[in-house]
Backbone and ligand atoms as CSV (ligand in chain L), in Angstrom:
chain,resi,resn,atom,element,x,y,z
A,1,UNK,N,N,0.842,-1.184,0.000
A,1,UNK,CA,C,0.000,0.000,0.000
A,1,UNK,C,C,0.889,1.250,0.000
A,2,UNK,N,N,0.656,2.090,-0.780
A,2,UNK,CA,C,1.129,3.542,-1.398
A,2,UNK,C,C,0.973,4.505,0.186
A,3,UNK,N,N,1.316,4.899,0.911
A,3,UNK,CA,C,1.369,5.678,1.935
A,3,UNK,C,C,1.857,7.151,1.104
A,4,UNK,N,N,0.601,8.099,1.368
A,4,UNK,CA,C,1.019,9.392,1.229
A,4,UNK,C,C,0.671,10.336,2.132
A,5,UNK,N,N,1.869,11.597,2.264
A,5,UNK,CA,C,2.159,12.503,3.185
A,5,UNK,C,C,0.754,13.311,2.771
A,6,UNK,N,N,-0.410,13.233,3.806
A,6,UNK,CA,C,-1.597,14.005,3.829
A,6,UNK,C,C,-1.166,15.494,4.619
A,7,UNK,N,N,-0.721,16.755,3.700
A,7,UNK,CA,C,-0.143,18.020,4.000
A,7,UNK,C,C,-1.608,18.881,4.327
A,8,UNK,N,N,-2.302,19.046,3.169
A,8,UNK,CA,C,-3.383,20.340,2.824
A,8,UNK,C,C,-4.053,19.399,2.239
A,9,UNK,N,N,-5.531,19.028,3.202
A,9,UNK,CA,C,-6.541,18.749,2.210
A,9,UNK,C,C,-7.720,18.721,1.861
A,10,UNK,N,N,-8.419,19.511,2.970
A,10,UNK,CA,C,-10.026,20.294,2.397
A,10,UNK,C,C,-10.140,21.861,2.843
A,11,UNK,N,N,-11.190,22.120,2.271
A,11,UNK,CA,C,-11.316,23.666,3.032
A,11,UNK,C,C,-11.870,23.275,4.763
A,12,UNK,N,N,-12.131,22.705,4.796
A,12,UNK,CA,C,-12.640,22.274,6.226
A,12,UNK,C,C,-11.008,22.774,7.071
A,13,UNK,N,N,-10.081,21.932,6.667
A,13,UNK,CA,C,-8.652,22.269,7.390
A,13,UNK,C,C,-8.236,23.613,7.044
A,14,UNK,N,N,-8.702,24.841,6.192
A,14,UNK,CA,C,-8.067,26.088,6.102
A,14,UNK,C,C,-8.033,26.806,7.206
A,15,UNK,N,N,-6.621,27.548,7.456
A,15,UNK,CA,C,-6.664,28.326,8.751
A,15,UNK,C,C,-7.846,29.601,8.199
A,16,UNK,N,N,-8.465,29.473,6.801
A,16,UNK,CA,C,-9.071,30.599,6.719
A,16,UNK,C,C,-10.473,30.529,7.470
A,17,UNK,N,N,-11.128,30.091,8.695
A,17,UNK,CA,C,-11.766,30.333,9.490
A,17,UNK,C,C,-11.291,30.950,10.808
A,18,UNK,N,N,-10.479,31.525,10.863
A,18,UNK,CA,C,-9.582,32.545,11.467
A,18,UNK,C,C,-10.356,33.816,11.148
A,19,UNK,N,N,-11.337,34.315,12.055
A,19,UNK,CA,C,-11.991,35.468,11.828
A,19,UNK,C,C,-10.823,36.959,11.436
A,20,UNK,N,N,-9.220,36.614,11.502
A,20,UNK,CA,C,-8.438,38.166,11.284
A,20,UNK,C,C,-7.668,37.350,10.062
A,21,UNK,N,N,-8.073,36.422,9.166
A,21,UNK,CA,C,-7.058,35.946,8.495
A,21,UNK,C,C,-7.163,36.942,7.105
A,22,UNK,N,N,-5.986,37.055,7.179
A,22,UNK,CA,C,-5.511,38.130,5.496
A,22,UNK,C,C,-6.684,37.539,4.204
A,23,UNK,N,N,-6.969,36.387,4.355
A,23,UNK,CA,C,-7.508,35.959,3.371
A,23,UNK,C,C,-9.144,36.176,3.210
A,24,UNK,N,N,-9.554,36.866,4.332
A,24,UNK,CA,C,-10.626,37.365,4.559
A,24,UNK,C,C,-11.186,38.744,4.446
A,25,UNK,N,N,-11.973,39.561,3.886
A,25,UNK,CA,C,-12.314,40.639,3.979
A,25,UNK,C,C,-13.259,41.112,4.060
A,26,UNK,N,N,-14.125,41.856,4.916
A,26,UNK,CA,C,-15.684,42.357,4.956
A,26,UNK,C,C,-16.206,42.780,3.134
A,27,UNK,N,N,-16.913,41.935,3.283
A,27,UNK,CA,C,-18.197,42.151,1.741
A,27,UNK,C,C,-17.984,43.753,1.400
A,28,UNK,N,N,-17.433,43.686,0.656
A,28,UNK,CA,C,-18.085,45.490,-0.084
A,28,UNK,C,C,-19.822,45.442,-0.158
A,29,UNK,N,N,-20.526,44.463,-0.880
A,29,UNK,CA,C,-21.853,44.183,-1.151
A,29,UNK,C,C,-22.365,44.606,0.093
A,30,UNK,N,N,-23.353,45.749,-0.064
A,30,UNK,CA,C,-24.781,45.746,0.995
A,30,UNK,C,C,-25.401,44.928,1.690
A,31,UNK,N,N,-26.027,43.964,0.643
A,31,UNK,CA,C,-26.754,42.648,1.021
A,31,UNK,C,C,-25.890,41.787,2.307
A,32,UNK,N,N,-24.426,42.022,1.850
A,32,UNK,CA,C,-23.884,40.760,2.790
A,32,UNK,C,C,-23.959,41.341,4.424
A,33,UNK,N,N,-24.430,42.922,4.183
A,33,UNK,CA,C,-24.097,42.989,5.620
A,33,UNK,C,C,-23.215,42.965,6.729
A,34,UNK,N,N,-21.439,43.042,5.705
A,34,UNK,CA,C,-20.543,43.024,6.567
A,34,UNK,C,C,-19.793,42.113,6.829
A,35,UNK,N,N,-20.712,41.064,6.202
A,35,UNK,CA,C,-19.823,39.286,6.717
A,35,UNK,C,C,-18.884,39.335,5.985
A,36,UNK,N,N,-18.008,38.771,6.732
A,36,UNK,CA,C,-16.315,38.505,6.369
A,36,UNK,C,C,-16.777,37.337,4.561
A,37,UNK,N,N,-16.119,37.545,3.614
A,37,UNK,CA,C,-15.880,36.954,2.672
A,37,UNK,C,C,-14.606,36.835,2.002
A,38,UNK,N,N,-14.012,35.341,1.303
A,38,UNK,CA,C,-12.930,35.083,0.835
A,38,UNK,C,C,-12.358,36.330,-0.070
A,39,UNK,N,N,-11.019,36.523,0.046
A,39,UNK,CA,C,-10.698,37.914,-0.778
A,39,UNK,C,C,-10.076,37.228,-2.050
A,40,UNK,N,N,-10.471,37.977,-3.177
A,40,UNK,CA,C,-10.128,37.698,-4.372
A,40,UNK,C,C,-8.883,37.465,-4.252
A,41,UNK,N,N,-8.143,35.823,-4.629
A,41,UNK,CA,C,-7.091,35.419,-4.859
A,41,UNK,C,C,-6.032,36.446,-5.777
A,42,UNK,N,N,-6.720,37.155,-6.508
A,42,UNK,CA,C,-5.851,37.747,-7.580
A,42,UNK,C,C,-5.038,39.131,-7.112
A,43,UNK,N,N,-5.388,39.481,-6.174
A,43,UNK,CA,C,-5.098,40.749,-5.073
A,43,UNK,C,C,-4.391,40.339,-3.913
A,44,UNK,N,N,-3.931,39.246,-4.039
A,44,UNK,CA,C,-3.135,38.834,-2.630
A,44,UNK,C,C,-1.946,38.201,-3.331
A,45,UNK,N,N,-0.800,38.091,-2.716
A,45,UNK,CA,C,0.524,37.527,-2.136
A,45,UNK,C,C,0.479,36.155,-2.392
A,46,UNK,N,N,1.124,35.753,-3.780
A,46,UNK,CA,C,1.031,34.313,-3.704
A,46,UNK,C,C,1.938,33.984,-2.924
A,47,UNK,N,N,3.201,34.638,-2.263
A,47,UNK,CA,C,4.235,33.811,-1.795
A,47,UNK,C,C,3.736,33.496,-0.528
A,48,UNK,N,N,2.713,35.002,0.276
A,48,UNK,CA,C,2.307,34.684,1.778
A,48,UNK,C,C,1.010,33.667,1.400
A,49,UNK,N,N,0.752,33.539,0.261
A,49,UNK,CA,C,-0.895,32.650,0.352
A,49,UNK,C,C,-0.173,31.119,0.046
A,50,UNK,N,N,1.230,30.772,-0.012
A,50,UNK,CA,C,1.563,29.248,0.034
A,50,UNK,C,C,2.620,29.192,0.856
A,51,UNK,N,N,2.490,29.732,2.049
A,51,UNK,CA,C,3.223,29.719,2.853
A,51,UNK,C,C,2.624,28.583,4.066
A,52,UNK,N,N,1.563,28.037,3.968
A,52,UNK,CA,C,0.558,27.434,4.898
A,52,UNK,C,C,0.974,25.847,4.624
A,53,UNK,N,N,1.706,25.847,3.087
A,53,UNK,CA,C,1.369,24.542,2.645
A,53,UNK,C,C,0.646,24.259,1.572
A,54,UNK,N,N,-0.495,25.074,0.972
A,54,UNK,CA,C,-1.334,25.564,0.406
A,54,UNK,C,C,-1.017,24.747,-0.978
A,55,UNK,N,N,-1.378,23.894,-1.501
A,55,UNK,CA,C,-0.915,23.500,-3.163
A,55,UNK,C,C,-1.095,24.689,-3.851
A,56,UNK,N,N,-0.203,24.849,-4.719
A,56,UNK,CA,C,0.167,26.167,-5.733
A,56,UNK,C,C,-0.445,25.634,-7.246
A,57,UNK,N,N,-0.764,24.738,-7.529
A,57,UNK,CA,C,-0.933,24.584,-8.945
A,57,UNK,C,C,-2.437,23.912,-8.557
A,58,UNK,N,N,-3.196,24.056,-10.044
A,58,UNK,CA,C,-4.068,23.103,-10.122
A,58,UNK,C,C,-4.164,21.773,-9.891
A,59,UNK,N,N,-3.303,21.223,-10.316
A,59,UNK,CA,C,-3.513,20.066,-10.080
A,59,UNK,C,C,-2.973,19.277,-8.857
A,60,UNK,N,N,-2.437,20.009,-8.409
A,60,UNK,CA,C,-1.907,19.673,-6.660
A,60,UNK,C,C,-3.085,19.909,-5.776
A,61,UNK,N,N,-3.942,21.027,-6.191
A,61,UNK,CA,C,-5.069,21.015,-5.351
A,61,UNK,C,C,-6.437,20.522,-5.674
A,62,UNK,N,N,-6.194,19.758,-6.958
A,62,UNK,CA,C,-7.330,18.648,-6.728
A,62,UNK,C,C,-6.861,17.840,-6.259
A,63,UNK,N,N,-6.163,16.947,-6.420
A,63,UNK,CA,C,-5.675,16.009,-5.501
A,63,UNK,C,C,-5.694,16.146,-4.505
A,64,UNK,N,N,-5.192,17.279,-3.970
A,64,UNK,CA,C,-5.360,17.237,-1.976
A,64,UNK,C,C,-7.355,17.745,-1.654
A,65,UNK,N,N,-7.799,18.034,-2.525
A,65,UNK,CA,C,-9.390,18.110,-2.224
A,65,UNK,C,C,-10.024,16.355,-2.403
A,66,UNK,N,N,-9.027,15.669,-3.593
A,66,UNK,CA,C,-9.358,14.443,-3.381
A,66,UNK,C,C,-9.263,13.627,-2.315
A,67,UNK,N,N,-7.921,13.565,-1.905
A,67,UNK,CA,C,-7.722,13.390,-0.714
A,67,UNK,C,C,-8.504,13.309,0.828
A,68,UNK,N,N,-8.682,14.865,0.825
A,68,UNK,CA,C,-9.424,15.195,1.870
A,68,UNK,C,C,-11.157,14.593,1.560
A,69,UNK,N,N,-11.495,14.417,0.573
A,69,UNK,CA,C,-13.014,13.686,0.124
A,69,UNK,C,C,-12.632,12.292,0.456
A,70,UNK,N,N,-11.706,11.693,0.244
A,70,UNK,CA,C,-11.423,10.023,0.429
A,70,UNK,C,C,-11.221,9.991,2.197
A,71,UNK,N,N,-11.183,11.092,3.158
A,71,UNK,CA,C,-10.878,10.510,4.597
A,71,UNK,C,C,-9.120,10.676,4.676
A,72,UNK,N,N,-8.525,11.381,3.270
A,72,UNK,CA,C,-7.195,11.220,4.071
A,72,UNK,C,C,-6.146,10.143,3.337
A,73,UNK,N,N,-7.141,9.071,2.735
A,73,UNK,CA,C,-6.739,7.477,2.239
A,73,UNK,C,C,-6.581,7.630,0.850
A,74,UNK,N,N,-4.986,7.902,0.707
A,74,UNK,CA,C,-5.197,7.810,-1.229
A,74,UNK,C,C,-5.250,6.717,-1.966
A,75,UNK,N,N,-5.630,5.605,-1.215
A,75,UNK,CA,C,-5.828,4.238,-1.931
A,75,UNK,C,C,-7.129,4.776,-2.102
A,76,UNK,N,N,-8.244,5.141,-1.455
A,76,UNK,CA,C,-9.605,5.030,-1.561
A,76,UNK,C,C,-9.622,6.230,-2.432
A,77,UNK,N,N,-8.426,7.556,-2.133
A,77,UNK,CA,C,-9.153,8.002,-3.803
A,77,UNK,C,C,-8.491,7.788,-4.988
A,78,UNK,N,N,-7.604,6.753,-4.804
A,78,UNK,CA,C,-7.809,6.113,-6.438
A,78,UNK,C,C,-8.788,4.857,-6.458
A,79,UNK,N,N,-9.482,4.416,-5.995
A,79,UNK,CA,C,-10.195,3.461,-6.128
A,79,UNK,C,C,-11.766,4.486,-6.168
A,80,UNK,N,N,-11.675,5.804,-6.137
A,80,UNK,CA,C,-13.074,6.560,-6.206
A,80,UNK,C,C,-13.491,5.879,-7.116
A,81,UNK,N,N,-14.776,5.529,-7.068
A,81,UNK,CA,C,-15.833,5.596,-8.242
A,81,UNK,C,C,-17.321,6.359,-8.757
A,82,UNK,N,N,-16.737,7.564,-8.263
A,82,UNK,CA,C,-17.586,8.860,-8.292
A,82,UNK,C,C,-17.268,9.436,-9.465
A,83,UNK,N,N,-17.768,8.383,-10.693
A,83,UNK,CA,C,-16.886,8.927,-12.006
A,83,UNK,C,C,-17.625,9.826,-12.763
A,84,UNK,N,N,-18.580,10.185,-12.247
A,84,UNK,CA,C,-19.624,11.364,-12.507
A,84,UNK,C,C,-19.010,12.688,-11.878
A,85,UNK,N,N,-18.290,12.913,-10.913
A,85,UNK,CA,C,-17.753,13.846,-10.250
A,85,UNK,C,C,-16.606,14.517,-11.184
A,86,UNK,N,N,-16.690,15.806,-11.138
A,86,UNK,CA,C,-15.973,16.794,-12.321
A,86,UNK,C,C,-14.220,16.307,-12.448
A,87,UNK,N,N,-13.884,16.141,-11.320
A,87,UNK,CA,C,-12.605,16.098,-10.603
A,87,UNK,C,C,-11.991,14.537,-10.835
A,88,UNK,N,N,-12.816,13.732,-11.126
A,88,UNK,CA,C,-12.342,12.251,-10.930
A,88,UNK,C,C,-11.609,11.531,-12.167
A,89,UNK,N,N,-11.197,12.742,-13.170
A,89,UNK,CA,C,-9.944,12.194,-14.174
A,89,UNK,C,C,-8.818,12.880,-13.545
A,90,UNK,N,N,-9.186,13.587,-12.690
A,90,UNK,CA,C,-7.397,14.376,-12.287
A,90,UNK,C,C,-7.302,13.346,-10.690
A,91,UNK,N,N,-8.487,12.762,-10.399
A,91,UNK,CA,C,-7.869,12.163,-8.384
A,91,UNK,C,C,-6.724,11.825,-9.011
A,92,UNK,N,N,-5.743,11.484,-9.467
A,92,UNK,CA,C,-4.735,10.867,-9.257
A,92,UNK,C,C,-3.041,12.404,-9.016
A,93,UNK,N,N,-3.674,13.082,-9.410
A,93,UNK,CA,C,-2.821,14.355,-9.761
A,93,UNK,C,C,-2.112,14.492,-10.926
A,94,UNK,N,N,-2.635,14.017,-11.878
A,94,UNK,CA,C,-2.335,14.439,-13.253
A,94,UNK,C,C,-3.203,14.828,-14.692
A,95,UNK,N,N,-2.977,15.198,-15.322
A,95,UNK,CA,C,-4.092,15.332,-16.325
A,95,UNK,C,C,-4.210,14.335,-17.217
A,96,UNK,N,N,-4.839,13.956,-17.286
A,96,UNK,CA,C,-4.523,12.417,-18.617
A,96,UNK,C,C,-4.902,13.290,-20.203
A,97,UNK,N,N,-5.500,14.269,-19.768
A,97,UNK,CA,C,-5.950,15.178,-21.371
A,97,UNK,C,C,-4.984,15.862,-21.521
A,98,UNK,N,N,-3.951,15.995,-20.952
A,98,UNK,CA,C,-2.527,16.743,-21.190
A,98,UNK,C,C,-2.204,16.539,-22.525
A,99,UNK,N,N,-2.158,17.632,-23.505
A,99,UNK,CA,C,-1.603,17.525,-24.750
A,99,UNK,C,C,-2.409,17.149,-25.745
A,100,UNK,N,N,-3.687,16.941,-25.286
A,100,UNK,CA,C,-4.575,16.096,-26.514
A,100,UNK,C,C,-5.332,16.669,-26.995
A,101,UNK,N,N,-5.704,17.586,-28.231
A,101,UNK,CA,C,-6.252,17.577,-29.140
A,101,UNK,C,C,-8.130,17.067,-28.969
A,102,UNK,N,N,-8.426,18.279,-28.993
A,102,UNK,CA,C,-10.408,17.624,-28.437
A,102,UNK,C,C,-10.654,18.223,-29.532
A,103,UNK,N,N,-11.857,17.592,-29.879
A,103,UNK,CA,C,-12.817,18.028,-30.629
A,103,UNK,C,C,-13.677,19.923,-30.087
A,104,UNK,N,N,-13.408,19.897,-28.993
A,104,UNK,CA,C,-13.959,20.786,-28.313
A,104,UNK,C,C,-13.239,22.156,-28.629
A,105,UNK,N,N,-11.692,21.437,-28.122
A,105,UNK,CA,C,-10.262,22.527,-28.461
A,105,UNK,C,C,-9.949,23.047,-29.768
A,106,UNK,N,N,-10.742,22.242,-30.872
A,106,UNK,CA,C,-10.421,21.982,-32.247
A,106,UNK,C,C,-11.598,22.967,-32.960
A,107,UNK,N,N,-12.780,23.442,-31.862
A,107,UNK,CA,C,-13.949,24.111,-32.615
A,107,UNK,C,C,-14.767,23.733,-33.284
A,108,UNK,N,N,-14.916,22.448,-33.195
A,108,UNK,CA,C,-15.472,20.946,-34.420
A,108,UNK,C,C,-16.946,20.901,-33.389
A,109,UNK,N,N,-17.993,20.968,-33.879
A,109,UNK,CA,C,-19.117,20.246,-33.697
A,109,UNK,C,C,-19.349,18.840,-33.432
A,110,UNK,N,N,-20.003,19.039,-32.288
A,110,UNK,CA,C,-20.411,16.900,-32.008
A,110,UNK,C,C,-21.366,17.122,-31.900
A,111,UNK,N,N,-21.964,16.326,-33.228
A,111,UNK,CA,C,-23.403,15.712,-33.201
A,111,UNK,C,C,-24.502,16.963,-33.404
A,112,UNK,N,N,-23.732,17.808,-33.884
A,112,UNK,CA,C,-25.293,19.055,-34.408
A,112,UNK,C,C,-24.813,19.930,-33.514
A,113,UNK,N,N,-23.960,19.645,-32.251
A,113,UNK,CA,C,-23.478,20.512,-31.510
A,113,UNK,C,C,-22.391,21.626,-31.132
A,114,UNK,N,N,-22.547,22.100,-30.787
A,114,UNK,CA,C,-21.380,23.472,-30.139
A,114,UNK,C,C,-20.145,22.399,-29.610
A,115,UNK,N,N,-20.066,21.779,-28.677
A,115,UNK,CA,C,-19.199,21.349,-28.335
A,115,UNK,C,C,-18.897,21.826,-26.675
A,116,UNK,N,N,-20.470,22.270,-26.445
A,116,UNK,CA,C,-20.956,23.244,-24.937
A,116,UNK,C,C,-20.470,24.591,-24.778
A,117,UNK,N,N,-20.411,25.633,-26.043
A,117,UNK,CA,C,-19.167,26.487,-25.987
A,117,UNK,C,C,-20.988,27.625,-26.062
A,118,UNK,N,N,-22.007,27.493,-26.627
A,118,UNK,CA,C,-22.905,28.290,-26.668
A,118,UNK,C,C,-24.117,27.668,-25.250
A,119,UNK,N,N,-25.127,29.240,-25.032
A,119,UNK,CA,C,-26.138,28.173,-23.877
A,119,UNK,C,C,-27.018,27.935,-24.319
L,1,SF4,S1,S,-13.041,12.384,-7.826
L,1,SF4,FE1,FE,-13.720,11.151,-6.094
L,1,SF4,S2,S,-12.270,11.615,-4.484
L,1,SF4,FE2,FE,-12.083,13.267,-5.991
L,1,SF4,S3,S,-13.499,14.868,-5.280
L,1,SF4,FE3,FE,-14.593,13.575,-6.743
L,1,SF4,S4,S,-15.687,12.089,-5.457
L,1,SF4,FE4,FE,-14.029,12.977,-4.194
């Protein structure tokens, strides 16, 4: 059995329920009334926002969301069979569509269709 180092792996474990955490900021929006909401990633410090541990790439942080969905057990999330779930060609932490050429990527119609690119 594959033993892996479980670092970062749901939002459940983010120190961002830390009511003073940087990563938090009162709603501009009216409606919210003030409640603290996640601050746009794109306005913050990537070096202080992976300083936690934090996976830096996409595909490091599906995997550790996989992870954290399997209990922790990366045997059980490669053995997921939640193959309906958006995420369950990357549980392993890689892309298997890496490099490949879609019909989708290509602008080609399937079947009378857009290729989901119109609503
Ligand atoms: S692919 Fe499986 S392990 Fe990953 S998030 Fe989806 S259900 Fe959970």
């Amino acid at each position: 059995m594959i033993k892996e180092r479980l670092t970062y792996t749901s939002a459940q474990a983010l120190p961002s329920q830390d009511r003073t955490s940087p990563l938090l900021m009162p709603s501009p929006y009216a409606i919210d009334g003030g409640e603290l909401i996640g601050a746009d990633p794109r306005t913050l410090d990537p070096v202080s926002m992976s300083q936690d541990g934090r996976p830096t790439s996409p595909m490091k942080a599906i995997r550790a969301h996989c992870l954290g969905c399997s209990g922790g057990d990366a045997s059980e999330a490669r053995k997921c069979t939640a193959t309906g779930c958006a995420l369950w060609p990357f549980r392993m932490g890689r892309n298997p569509f890496y490099g490949m050429k879609t019909a989708q990527s290509e602008g080609l119609e399937l079947d009378g269709e857009d290729g989901g690119t119109s609503a």
